[in-house]
N, C-alpha and C positions, 0 to 999 in steps of 0.2 A: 769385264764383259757383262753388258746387262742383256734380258731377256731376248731383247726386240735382236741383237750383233747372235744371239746364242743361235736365234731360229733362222736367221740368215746363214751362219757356219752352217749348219745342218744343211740347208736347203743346198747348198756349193757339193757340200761331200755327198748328200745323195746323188746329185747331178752328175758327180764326177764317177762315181758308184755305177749310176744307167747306161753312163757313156761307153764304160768298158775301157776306156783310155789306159788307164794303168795298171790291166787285169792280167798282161802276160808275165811269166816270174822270168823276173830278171836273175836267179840263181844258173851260176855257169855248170853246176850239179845234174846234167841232165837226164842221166843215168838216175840218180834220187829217187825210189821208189814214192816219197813224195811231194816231188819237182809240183808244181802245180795247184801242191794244196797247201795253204799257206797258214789254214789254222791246225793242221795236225804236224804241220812242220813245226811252227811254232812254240806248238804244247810240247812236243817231243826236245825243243834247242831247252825249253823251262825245266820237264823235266832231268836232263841230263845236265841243267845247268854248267856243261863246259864250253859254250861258245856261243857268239851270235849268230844268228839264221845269216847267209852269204847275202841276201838281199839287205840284210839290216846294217851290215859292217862298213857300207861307203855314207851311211847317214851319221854314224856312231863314229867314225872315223872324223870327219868334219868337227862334230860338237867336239871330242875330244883335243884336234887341232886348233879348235876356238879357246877350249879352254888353256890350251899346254901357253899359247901366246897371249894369254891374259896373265896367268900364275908369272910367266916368266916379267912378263911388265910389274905387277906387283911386288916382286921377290926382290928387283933388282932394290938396292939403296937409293934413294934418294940424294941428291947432292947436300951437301952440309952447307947451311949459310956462313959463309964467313964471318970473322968476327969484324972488319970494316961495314959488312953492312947492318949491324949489330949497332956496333957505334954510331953509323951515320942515321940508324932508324932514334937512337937514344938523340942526339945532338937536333934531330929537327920535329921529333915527338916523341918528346922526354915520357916515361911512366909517368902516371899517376901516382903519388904518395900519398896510403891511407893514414 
């Protein structure tokens, strides 16, 4: 990202910030002494480090679904080339002999 894409992000997230559009807490916690406040909620899920804040756990839940179905695409084996096509790679583009 160079400068000029940096102050345009900026410019979006303040905007988005003004609008108030995504300022209600989406935590189903509503009893939460601090439903509402998302930086003392926050500090308090760091501090206690045992869990993600409820509002953070459907975006963390995704990534972690992205990643479970990539590891499992990696993890799987790959097919084995046979040895026919082995052969037939040798018999129409023989190695090189240094």
């Amino acid at each position: 990202m160079n400068q000029d894409e940096f102050v345009e992000t900026i410019k979006k997230l303040r905007a988005m910030i003004d609008s108030g559009q995504h300022s209600a807490c989406p935590c189903p916690k509503t009893k939460c002494e601090w439903h509402g406040n998302c930086h003392d909620c926050v500090m308090i899920h760091r501090f206690n480090g045992d869990h993600v804040p409820n509002c953070l756990q459907p975006i963390l839940t995704e990534k972690i679904r992205e990643l479970a179905r990539a590891a499992e695409l990696l993890v799987e084996p790959k097919p084995m080339t046979t040895d026919a096509m082995w052969d037939y790679v040798e018999a129409v583009a023989p190695r090189r002999k240094k």
